[in-house]
N, C-alpha and C positions, 0 to 999 in steps of 0.2 A: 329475746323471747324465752319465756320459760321455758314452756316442753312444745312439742309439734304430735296432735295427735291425727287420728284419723277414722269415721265411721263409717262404719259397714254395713249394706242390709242384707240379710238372713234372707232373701227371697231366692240370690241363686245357690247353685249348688256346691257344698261344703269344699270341693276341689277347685274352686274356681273362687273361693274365699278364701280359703288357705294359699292359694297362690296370690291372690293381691294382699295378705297381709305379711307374708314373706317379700316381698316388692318392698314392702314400706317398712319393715324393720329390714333392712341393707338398706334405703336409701336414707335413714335415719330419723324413722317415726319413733316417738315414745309409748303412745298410748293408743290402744284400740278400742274403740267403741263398737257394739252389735245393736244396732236399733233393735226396739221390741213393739213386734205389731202379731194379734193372735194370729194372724194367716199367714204367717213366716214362721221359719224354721224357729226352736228356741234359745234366744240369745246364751241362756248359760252355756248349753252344753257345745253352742260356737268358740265364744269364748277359751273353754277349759281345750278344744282341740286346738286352735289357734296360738298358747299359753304353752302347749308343750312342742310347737317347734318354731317359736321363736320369742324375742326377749323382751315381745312386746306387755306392758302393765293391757289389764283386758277389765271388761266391765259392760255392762247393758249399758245403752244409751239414747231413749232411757226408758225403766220400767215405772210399773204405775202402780200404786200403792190399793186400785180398788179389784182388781182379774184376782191377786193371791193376795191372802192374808197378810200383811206387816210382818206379824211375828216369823212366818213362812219366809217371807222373802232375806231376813234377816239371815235364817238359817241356807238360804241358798248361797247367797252372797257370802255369809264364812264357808261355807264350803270352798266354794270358787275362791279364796282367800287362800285356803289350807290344799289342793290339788294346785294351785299356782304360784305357789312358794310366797306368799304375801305379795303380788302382782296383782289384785285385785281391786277394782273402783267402781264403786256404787254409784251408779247415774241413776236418779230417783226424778221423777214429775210427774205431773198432775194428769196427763196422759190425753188422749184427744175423745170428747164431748162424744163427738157424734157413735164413736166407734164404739165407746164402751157404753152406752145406750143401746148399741146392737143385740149388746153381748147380756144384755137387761142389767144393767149397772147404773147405778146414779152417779155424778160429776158432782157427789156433795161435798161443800167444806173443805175447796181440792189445796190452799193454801194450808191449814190447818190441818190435814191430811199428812202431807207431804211432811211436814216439820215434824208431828208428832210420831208418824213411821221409823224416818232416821237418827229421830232422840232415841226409841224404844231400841232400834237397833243397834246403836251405840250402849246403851247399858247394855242389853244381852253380849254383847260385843267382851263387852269389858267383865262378861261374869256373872254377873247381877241377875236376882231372880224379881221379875218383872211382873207387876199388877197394874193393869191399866184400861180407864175410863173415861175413853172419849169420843173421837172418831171414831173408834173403833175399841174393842173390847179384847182385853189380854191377863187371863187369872192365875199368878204363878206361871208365868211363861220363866222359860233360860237357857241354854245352851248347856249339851252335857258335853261339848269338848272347847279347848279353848283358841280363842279366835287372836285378839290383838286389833288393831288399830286398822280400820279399811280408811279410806279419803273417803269423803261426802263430796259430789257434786252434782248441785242440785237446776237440769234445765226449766227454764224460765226464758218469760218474755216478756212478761207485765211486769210492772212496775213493784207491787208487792212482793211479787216472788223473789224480785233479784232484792229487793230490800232485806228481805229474809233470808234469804243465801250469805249473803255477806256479812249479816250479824250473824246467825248457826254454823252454815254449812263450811267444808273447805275449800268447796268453788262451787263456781257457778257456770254451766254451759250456757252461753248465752247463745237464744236461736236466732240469730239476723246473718245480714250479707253484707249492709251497707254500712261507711264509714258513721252516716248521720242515724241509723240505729245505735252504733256505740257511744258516739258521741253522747248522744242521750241518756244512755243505759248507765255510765260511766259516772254521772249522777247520781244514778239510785243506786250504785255501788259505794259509793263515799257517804250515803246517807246511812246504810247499811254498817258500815267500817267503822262509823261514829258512835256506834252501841255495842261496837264487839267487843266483849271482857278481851284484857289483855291476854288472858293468858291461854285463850283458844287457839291460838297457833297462825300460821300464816293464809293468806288468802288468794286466791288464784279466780283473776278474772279472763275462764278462756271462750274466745271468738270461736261459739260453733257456726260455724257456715257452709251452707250449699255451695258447692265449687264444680265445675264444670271444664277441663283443660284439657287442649288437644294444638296441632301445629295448625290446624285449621278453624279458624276462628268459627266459621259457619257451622260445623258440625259441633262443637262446643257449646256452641250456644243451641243450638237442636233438640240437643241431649239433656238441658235444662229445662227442657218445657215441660213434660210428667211433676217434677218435683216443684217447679213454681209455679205450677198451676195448682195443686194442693195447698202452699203454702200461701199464694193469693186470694184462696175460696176461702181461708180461716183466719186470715190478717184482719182485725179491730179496724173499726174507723179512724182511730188514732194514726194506726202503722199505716191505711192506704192514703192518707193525707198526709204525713209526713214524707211521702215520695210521690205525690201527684198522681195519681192512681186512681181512676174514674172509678168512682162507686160500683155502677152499672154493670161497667167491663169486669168486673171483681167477682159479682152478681152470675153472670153470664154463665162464667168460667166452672163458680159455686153448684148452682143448677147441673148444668151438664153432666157436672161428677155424682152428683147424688141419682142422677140417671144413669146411672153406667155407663154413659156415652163419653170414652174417654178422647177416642179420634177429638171431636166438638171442644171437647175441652180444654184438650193439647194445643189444638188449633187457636183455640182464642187469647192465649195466652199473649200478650202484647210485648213491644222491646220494652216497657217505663215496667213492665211487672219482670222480667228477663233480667232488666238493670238491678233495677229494686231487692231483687230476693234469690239474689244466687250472681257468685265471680264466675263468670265466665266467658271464656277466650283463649285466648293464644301464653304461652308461660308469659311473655311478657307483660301481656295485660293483668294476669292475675297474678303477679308477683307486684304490680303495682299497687294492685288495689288491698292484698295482703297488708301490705306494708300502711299504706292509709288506715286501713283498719286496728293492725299494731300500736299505732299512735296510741290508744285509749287501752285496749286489753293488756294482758299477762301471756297467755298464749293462744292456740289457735290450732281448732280441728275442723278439720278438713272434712266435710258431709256431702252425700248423694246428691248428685250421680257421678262425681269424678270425672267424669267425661264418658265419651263415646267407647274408649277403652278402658275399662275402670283396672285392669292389671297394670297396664302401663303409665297412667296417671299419678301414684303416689310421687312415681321419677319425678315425673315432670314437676309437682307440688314442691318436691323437697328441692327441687335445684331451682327454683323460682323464688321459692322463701329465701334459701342460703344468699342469691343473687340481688335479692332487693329490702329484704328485711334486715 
């Protein structure tokens, strides 16, 4: 395994995330991810506290190229670069449909989007004063201080995106749980890898997954149903056929949440969407499944909801990795 990271959401309170990412840098995380959703705290300035006490690399994971301006977020991300000593990683996507339509935001061109953001970013990055006509509009943009080299890695779950990550980007968060997601994914990775100039540097294919771990299998798997139940209401017919996963019951689940009715929704979440779309169980169980998943990736971050304990969860993730991977 390359590196072992691990994501965080900004929704509890700053002491209670500086304590679980202290937890995971001593149990031997590398990297921190701060989900970025607008009704949560804001991932940078998580980050940059998280970054000064301890040695973990820190970054959004991930932000959306259409709430702030490309060139803006560029400029966030070298800051966060330069206040964390060069520890900083740009987790870039295409961000979720429905939410940034709340926010009266279009989900236009969100492939092309994404690519053309982290290129721009990358020149300003490197110096360059930047003119740019596309997605989005950028006239003499540049950085008045200087930045150096951030990693790109760009989440994905379709097919295109991880195509493009692989040929541009320096990795790619891939968003699944299951072995037979990567399996697949691991494909449009080497289709990707087939078009990379050589001299783009190395590529990092890491397994983001929902992970759920505790000594009691029951309460683990509990503690999954909020987060697989969003990731079931937004899974493609592709991904709910690929794990057997009734249309319907998908449906249900979908509805419910756009009603605020989260009780209904939690509730309907089934064991085949449970299996499906989040590791969760006992360390042993998900140090197995880890490890099947390892088969195909580079490495592997650890995503919400960690368990029922999420302070004490990184333990359990890192000595489960150590033990089976």
């Amino acid at each position: 395994m390359d590196r072992l990271g691990i994501e965080l959401t900004p929704e509890h309170p700053l002491d209670e995330l500086l304590e679980t990412a202290r937890v995971a840098d001593d149990a031997g995380f590398d990297t921190l991810f701060a989900s970025s959703h607008h009704f949560n705290r804001d991932p940078f300035l998580v980050c940059d506290r998280i970054a000064r006490e301890t040695t973990l690399d820190v970054g959004p994971g991930v932000v959306n190229p259409y709430e702030t301006h490309p060139v803006s977020l560029a400029s966030r991300m070298a800051t966060l670069s330069e206040t964390t000593d060069g520890r900083a990683v740009f987790g870039i996507g295409a961000g979720d449909r429905s939410a940034l339509s709340n926010l009266g935001f279009e989900h236009d061109r969100p492939l092309r989007r994404v690519l053309e953001t982290f290129k721009v970013a990358q020149q300003l990055w490197a110096g360059e004063r930047v003119d740019h006509d596309g997605t989005f509009e950028a006239t003499a943009a540049e950085l008045n201080f200087d930045v150096g080299h951030i990693p790109v890695y760009v989440g994905a779950q379709g097919p295109h995106m991880i195509r493009m990550a692989a040929k541009h980007a320096d990795g790619v968060l891939l968003n699944g749980s299951h072995p037979r997601d990567f399996e697949w994914a691991a494909d449009r990775v080497d289709e990707g890898l087939d078009q990379r100039p050589d001299g783009r540097g190395e590529f990092d294919f890491a397994a983001f997954a929902s992970v759920s771990v505790a000594e009691d299998e029951s309460a683990a798997r509990e503690a999954a149903r909020p987060p697989v139940a969003f990731i079931a209401a937004g899974a493609a017919d592709p991904v709910l056929d690929r794990h057997d996963i009734d249309h319907d019951a998908a449906q249900t689940v979908g509805e419910a949440l756009s009603a605020g009715d989260f009780e209904t929704a939690f509730g309907a979440v089934t064991p085949a969407m449970l299996d499906a779309f989040c590791i969760a169980g006992t360390p042993e169980q998900v140090g197995e499944r880890v490890a099947a998943v390892m088969e195909y990736a580079d490495s592997f971050v650890a995503g919400t909801p960690l368990g029922p304990e999420p302070t004490t969860a990184p333990r359990l993730v890192a000595e489960a990795v150590e033990e089976y991977v």
